[in-house]
C-alpha positions, 0 to 999 in steps of 0.5 A: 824268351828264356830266363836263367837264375843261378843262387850260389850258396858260399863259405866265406873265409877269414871273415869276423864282421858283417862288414868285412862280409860286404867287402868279400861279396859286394865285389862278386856281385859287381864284378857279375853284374858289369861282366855279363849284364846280369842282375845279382844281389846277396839274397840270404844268410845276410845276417851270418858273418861267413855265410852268403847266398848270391841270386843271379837272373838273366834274361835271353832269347837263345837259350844256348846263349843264356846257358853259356852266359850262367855258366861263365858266372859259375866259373867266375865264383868258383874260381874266387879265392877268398870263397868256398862254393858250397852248391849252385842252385840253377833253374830255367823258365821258357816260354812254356811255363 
């Protein structure tokens, strides 16, 4: 069994409220979730208006497998207009840890 994490620190755009904040991530962290069967949430800088932390955790039994499912995530939110991907922190952890 392998587990994949993904943490994407990102920009906000345009973005002057906490609530507006919610309407920008909320929809990553859906589209995440129903896409690829990942477990995602905002995990950090919740109380920043253009800052976001989005944490991420997948659960495989082929590691080639969760490699590619990690890396379609990071191409969806690199690929979002409305953010700035600042950096992606990715870890594994296998059976040997």
């Amino acid at each position: 069994m392998y587990v994949g994490t993904l943490s994407f620190d990102l920009l906000l755009g345009d973005v002057r409220s906490l609530k507006e904040k919610r309407s920008v991530v909320r929809p990553i962290v859906a589209e995440l979730q129903r896409k690829y069967a990942v477990s995602a949430a905002e995990v950090d800088h919740m109380d920043l208006h253009r800052r976001a932390v989005v944490g991420l955790a997948v659960v495989s039994g082929d590691l080639a497998h969760l490699t590619d499912v990690l890396d379609r995530c990071e191409r969806l939110v690199a690929g979002r207009p409305e953010v700035e991907l600042l950096s992606v922190g990715r870890r594994f952890h296998g059976e040997d840890d």
